[in-house]
PDB file of N, CA, C and O in Angstrom:
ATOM      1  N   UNK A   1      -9.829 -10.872 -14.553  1.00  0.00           N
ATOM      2  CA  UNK A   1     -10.461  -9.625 -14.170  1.00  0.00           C
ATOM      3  C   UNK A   1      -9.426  -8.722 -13.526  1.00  0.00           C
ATOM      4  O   UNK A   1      -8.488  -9.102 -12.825  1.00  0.00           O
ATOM      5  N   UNK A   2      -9.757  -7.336 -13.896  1.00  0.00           N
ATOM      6  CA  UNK A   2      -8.696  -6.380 -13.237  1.00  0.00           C
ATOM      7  C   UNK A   2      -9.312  -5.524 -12.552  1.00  0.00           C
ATOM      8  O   UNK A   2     -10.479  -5.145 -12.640  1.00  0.00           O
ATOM      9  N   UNK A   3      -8.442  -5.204 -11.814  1.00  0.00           N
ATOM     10  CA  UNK A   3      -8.641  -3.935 -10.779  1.00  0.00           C
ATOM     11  C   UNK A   3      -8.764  -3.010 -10.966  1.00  0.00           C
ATOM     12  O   UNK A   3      -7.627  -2.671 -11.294  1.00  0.00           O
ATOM     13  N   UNK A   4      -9.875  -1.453 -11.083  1.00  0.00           N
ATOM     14  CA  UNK A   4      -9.362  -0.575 -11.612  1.00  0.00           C
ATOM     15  C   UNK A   4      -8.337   0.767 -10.956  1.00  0.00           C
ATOM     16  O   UNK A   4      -8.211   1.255  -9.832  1.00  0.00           O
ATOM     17  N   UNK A   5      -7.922   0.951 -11.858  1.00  0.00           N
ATOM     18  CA  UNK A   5      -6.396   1.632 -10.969  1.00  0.00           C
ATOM     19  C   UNK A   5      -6.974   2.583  -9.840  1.00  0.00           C
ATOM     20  O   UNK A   5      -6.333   2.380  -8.809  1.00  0.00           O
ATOM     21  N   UNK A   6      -7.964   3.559  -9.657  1.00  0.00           N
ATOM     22  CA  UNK A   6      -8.499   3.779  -8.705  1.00  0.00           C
ATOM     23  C   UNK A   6      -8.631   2.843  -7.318  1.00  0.00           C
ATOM     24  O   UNK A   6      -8.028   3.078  -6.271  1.00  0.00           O
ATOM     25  N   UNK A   7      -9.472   1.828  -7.527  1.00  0.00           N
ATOM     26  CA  UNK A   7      -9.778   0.533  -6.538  1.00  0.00           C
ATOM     27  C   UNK A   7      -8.463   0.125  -6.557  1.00  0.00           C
ATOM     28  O   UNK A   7      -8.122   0.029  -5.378  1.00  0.00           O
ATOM     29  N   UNK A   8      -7.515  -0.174  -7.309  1.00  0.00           N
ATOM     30  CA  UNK A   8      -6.167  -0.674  -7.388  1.00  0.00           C
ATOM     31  C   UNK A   8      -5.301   0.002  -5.712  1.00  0.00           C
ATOM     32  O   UNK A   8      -4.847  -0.510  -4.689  1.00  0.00           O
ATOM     33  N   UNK A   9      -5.486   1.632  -6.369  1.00  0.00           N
ATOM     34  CA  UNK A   9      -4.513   2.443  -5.137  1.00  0.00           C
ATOM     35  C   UNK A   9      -5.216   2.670  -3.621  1.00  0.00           C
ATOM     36  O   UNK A   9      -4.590   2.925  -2.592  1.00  0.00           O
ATOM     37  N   UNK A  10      -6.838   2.494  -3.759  1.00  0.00           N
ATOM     38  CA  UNK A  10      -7.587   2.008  -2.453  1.00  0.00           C
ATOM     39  C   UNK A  10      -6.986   0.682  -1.720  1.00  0.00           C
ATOM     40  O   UNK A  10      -6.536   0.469  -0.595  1.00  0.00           O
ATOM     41  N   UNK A  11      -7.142   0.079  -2.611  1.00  0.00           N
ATOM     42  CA  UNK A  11      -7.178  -1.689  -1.902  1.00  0.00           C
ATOM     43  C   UNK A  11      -5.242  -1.666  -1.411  1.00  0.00           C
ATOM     44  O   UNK A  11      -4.834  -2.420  -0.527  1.00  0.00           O
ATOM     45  N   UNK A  12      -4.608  -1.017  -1.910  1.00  0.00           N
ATOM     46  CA  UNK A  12      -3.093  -0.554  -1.871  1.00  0.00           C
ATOM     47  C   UNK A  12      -3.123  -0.504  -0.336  1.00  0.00           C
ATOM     48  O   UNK A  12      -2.820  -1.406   0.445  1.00  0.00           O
ATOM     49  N   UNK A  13      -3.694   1.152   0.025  1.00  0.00           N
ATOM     50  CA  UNK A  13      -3.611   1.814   0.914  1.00  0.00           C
ATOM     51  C   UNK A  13      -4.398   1.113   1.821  1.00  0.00           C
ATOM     52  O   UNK A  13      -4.171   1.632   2.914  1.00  0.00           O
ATOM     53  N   UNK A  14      -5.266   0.142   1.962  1.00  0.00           N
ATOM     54  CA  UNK A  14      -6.169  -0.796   3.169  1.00  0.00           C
ATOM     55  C   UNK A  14      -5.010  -1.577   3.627  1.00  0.00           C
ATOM     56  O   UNK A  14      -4.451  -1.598   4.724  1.00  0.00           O
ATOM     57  N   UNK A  15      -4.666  -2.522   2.006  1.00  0.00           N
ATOM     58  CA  UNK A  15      -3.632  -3.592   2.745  1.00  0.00           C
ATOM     59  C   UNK A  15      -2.306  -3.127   3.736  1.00  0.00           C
ATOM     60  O   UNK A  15      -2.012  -3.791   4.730  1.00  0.00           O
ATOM     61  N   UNK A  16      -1.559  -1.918   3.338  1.00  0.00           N
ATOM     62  CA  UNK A  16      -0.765  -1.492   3.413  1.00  0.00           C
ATOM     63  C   UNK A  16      -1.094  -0.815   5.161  1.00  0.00           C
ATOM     64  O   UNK A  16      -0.311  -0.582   6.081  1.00  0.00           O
ATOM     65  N   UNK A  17      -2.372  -0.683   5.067  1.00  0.00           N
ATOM     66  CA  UNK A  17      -2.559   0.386   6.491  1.00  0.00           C
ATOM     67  C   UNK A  17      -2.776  -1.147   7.717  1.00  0.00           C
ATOM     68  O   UNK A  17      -2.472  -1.103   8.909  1.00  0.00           O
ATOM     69  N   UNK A  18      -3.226  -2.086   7.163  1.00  0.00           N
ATOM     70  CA  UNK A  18      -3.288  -3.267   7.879  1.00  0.00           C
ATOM     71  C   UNK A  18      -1.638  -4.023   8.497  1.00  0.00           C
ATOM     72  O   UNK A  18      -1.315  -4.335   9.643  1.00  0.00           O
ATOM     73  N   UNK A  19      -0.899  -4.117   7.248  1.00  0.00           N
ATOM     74  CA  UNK A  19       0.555  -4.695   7.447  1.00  0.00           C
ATOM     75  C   UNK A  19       0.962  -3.362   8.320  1.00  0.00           C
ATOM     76  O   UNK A  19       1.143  -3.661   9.500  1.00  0.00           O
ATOM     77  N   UNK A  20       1.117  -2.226   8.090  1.00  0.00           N
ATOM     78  CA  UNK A  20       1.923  -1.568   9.198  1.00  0.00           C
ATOM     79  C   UNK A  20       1.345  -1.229  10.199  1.00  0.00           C
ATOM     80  O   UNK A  20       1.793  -0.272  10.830  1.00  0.00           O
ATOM     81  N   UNK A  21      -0.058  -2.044  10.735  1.00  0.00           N
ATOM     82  CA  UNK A  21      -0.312  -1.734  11.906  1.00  0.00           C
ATOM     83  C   UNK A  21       0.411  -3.287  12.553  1.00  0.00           C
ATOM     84  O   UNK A  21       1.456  -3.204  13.198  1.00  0.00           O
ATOM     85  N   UNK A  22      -0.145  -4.457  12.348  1.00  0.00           N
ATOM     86  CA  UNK A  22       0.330  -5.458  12.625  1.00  0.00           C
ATOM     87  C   UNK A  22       2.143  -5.715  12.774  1.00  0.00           C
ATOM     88  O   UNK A  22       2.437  -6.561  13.618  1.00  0.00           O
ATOM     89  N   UNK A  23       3.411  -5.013  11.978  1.00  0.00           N
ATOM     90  CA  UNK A  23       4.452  -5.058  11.481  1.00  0.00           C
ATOM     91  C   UNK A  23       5.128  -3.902  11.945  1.00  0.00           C
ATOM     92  O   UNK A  23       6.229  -4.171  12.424  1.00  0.00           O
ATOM     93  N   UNK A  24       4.786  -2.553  11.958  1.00  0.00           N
ATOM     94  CA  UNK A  24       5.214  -0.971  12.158  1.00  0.00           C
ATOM     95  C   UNK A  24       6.036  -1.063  10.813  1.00  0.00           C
ATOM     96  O   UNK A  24       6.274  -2.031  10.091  1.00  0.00           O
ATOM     97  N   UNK A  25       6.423   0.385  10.709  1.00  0.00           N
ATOM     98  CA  UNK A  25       7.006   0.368   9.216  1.00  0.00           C
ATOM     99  C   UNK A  25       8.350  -0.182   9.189  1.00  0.00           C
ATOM    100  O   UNK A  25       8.714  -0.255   8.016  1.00  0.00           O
ATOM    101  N   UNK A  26       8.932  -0.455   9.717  1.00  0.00           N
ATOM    102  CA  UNK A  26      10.730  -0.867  10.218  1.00  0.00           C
ATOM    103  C   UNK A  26      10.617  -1.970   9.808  1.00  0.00           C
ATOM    104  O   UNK A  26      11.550  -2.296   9.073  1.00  0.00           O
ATOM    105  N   UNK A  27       9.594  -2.980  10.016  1.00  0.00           N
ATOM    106  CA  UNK A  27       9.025  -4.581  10.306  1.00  0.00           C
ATOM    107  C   UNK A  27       8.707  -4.462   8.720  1.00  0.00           C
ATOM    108  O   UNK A  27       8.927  -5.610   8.335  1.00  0.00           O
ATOM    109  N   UNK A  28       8.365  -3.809   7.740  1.00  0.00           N
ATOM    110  CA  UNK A  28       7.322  -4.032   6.909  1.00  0.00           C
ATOM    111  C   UNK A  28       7.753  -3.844   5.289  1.00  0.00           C
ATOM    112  O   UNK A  28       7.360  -2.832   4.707  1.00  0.00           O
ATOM    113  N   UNK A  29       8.511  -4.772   4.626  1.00  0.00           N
ATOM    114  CA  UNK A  29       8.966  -4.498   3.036  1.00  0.00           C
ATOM    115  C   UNK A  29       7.666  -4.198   2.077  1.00  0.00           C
ATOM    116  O   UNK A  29       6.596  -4.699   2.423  1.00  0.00           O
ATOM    117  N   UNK A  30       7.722  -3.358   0.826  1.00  0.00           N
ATOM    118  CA  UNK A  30       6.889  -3.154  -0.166  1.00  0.00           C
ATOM    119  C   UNK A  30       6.659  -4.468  -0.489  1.00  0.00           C
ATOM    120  O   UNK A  30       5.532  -4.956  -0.566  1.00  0.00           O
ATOM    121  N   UNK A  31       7.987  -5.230  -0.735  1.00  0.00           N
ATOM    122  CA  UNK A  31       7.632  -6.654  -1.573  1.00  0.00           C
ATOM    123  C   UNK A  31       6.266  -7.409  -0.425  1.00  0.00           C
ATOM    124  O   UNK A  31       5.376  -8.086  -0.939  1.00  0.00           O
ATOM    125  N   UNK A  32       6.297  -7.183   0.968  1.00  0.00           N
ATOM    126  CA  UNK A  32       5.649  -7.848   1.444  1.00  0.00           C
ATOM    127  C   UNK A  32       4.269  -7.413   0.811  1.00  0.00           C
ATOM    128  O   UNK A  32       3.625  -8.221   0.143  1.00  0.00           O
ATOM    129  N   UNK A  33       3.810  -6.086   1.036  1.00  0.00           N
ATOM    130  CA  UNK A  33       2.334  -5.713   0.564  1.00  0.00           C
ATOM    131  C   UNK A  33       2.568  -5.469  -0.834  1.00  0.00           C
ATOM    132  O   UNK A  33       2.278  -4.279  -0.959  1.00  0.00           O
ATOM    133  N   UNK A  34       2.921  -5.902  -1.952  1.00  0.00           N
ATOM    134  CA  UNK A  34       2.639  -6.026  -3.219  1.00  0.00           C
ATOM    135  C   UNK A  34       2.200  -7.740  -3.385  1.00  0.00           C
ATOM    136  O   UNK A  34       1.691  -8.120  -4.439  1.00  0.00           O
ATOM    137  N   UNK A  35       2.459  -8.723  -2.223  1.00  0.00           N
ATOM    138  CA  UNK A  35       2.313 -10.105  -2.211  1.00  0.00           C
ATOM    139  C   UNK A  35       1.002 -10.039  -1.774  1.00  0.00           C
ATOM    140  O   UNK A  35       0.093 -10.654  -2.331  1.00  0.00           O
ATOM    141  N   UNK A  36       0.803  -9.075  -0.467  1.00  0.00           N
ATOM    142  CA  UNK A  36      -0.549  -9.158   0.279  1.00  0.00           C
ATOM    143  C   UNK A  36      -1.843  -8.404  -0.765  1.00  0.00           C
ATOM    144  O   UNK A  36      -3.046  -8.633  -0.637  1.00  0.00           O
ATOM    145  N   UNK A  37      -1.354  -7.677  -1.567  1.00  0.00           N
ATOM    146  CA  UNK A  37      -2.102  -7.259  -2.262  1.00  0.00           C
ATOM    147  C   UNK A  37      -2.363  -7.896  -3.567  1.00  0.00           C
ATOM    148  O   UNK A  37      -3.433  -7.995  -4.168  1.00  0.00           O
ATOM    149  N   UNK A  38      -1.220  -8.297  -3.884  1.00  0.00           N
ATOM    150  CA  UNK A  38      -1.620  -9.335  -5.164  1.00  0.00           C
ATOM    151  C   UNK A  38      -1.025  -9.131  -6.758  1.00  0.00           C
ATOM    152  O   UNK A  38      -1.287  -9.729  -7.801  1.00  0.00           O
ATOM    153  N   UNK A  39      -0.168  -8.087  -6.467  1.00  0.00           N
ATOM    154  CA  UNK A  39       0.342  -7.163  -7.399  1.00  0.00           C
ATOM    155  C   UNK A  39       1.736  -7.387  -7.419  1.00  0.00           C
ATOM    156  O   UNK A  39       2.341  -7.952  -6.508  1.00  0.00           O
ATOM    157  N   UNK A  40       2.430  -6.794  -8.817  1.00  0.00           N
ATOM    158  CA  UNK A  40       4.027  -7.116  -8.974  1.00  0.00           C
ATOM    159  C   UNK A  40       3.903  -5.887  -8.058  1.00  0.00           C
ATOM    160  O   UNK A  40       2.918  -5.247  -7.690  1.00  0.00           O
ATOM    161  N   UNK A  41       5.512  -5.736  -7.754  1.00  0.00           N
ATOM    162  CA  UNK A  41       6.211  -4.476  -7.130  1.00  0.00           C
ATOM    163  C   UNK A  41       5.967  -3.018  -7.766  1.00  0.00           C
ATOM    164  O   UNK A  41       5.640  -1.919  -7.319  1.00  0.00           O
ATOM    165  N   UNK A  42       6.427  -3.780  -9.578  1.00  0.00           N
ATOM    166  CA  UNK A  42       6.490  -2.960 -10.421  1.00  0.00           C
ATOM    167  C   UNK A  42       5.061  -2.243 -10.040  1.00  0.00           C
ATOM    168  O   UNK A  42       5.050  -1.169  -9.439  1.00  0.00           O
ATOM    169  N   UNK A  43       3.859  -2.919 -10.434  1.00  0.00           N
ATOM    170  CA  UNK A  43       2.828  -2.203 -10.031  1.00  0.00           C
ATOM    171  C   UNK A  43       2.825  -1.717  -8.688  1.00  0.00           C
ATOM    172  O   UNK A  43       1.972  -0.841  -8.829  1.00  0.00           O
ATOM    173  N   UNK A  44       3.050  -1.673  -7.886  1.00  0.00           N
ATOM    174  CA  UNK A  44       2.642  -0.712  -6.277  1.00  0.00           C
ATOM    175  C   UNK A  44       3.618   0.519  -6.488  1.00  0.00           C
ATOM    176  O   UNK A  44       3.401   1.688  -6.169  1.00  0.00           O
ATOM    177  N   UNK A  45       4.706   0.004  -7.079  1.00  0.00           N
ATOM    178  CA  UNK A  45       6.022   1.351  -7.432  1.00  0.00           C
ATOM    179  C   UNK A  45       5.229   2.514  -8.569  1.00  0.00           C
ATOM    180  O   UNK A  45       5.530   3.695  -8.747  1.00  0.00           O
ATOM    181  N   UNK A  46       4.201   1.754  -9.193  1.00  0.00           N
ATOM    182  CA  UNK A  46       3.460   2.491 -10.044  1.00  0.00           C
ATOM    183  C   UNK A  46       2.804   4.346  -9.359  1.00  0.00           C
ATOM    184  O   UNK A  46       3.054   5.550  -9.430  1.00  0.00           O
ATOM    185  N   UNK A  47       2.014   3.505  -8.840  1.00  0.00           N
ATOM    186  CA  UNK A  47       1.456   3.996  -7.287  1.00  0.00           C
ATOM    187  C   UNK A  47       2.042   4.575  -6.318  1.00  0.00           C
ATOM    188  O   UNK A  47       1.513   5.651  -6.040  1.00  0.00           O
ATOM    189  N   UNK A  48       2.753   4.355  -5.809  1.00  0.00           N
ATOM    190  CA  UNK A  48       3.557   4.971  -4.632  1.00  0.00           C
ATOM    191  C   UNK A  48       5.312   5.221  -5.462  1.00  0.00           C
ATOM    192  O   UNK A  48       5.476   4.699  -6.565  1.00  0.00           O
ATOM    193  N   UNK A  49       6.349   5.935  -4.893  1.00  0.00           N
ATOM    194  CA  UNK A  49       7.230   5.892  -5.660  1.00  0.00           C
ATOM    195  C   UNK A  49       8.470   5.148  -4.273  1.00  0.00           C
ATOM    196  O   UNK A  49       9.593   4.754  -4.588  1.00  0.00           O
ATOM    197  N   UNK A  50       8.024   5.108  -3.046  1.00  0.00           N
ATOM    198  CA  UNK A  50       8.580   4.156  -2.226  1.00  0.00           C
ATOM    199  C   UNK A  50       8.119   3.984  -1.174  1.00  0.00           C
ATOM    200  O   UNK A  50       7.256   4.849  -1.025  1.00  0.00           O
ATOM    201  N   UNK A  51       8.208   3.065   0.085  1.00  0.00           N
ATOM    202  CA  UNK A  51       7.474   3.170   1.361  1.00  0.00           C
ATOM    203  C   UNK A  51       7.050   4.364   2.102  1.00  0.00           C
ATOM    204  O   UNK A  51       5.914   4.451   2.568  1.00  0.00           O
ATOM    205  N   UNK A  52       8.123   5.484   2.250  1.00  0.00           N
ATOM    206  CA  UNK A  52       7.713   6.443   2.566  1.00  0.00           C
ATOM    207  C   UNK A  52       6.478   7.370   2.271  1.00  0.00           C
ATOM    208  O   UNK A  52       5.885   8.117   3.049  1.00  0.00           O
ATOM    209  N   UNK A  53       6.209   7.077   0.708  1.00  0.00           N
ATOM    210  CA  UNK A  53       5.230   7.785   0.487  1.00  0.00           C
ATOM    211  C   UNK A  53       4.165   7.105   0.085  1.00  0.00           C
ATOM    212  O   UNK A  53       3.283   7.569  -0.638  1.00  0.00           O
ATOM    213  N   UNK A  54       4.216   5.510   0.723  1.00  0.00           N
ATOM    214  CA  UNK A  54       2.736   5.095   0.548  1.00  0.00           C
ATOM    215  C   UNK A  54       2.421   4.960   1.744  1.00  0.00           C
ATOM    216  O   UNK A  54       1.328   4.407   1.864  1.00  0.00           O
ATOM    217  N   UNK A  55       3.285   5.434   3.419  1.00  0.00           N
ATOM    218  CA  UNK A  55       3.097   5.366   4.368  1.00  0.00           C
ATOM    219  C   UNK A  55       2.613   6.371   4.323  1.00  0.00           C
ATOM    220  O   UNK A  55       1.407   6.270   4.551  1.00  0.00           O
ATOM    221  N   UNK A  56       3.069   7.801   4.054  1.00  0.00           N
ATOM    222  CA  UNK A  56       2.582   9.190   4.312  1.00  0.00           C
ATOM    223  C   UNK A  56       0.436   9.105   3.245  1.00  0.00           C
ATOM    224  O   UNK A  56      -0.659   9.622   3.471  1.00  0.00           O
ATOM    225  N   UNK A  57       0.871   8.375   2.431  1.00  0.00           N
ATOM    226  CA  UNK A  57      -0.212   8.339   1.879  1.00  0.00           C
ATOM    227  C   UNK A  57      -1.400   7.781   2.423  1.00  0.00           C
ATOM    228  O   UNK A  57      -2.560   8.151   2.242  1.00  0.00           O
ATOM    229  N   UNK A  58      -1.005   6.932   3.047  1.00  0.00           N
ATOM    230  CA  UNK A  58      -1.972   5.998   4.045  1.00  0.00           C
ATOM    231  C   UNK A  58      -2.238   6.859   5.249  1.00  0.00           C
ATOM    232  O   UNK A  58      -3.408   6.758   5.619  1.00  0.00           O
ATOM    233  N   UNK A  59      -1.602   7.567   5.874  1.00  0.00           N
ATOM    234  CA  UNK A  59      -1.968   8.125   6.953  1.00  0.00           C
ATOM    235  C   UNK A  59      -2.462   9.298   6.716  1.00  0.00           C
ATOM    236  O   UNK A  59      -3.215   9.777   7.564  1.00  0.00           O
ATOM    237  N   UNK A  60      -2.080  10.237   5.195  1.00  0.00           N
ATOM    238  CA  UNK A  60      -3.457  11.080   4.621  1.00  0.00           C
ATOM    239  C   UNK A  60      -4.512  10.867   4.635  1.00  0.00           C
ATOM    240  O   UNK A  60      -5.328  11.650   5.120  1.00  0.00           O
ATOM    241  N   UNK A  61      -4.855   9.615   4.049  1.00  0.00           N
ATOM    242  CA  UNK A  61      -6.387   8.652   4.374  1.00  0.00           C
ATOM    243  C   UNK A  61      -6.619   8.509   5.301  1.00  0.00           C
ATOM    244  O   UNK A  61      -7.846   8.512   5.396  1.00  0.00           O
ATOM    245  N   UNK A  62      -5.806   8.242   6.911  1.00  0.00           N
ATOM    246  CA  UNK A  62      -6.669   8.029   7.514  1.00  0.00           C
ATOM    247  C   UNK A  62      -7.560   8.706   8.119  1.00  0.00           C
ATOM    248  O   UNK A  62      -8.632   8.368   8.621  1.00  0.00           O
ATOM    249  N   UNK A  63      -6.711  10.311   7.982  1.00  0.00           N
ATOM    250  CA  UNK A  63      -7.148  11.731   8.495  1.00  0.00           C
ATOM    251  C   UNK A  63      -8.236  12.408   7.969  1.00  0.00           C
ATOM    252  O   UNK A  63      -8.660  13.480   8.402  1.00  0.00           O
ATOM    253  N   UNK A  64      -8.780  11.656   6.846  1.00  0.00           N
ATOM    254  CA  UNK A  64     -10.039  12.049   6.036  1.00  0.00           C
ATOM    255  C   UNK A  64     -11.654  11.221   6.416  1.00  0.00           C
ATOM    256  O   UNK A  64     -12.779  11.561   6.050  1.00  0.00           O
ATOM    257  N   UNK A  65     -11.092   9.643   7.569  1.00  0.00           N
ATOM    258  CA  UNK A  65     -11.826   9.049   7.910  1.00  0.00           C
ATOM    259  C   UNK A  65     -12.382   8.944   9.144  1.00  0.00           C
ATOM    260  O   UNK A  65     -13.287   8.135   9.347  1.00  0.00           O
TER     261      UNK A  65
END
């Protein structure tokens, strides 16, 4: 069963907002949350094009919640 790429870049941005609260971003590799999430790299690189902008992305979200 797959994820759909929507739910894919949600479930991204949860795991991702979880590891850099626990880690801060300094503490925190992509490879780690592409493991926590369940996904190759290749896929999260899909999605985001590097930490920076799945950090900035995550904290867009959180400003909407």
């Amino acid at each position: 069963m797959t994820i759909p790429e929507v739910g894919l870049r949600e479930q991204i941005l949860d795991t991702a907002k979880s590891l850099f609260m626990q880690q801060g971003y300094h503490g925190l590799a992509m490879r780690q949350i592409s493991e926590a999430v369940g996904v190759s790299k290749a896929a999260l690189y899909y999605h985001f094009k590097d930490k920076e902008e799945l950090f900035l992305a995550m904290a867009g979200n959180l400003k909407r919640h």
